[in-house]
C-alpha positions as CSV (number, residue, x, y, z in Angstrom):
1,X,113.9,93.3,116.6
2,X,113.2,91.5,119.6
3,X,115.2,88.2,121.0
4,X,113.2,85.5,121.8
5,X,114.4,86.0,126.0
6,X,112.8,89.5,126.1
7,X,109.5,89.2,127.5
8,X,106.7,90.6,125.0
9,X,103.9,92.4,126.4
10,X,100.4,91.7,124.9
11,X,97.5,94.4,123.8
12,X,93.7,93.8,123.4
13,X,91.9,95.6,121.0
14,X,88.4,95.3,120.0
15,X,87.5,95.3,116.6
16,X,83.7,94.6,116.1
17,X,82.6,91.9,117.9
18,X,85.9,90.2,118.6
19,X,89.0,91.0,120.4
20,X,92.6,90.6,118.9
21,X,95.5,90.2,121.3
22,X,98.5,92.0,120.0
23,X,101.8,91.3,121.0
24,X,104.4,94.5,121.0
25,X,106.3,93.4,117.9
26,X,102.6,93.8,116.3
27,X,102.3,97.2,117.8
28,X,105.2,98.4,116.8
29,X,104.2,97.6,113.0
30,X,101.1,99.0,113.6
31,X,102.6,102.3,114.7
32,X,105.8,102.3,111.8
33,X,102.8,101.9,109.4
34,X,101.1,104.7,110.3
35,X,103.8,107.0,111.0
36,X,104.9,106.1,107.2
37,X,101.3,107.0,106.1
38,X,100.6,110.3,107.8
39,X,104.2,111.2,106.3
40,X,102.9,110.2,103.1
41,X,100.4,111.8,103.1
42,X,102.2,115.4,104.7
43,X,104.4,115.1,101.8
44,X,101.2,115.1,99.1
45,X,100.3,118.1,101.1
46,X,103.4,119.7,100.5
47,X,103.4,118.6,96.7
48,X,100.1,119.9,96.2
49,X,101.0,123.5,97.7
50,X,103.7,123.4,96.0
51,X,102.0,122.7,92.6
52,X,99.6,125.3,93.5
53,X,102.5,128.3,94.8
54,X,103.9,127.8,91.6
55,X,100.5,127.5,89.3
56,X,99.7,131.2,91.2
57,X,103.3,132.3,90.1
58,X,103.1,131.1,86.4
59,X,101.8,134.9,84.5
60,X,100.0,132.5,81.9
61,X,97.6,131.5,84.8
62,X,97.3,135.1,86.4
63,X,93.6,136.4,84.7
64,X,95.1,139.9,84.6
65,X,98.0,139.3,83.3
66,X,96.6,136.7,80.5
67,X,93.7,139.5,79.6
68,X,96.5,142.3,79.1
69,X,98.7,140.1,77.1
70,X,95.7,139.2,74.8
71,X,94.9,142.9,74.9
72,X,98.2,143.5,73.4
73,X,98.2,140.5,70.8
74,X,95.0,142.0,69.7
75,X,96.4,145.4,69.0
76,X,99.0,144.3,67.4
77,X,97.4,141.7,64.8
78,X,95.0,145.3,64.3
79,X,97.9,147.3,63.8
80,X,100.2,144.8,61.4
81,X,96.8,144.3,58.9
82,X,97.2,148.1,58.2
């Protein structure tokens, strides 16, 4: 990524009691890692509404729909015994 003429700058950052000097290159992984997380974790977001879009759309899971059709399976079991 870098040659080893460009000059690197250097970070501190305080974790606990100690501070850790990072150097860009160390940064910059820092920051790809966590741009690949957060879009990670947008596209289990996305999954997840789209699991849930499509359980609203399914009839079967609709308690209206599902008490009718029972209704109906019930009437007709009633009316094929007679």
């Amino acid at each position: 990524m870098f040659s080893s003429d460009e000059e690197t700058s250097e970070t501190e950052e305080t974790v606990g009691l100690s501070t850790i000097t990072l150097s860009t290159t160390e940064q910059l992984t820092r920051l790809q890692i966590e741009k690949e997380e957060l879009q990670l974790k947008n596209l289990r977001q996305q999954e997840n509404e789209a699991i849930n879009t499509q359980k609203n759309d399914d009839p079967l899971n609709n308690p209206v729909y599902t008490s009718r059709l029972q209704n109906y399976l019930v009437k007709v079991s009633f009316l094929t015994h007679l």
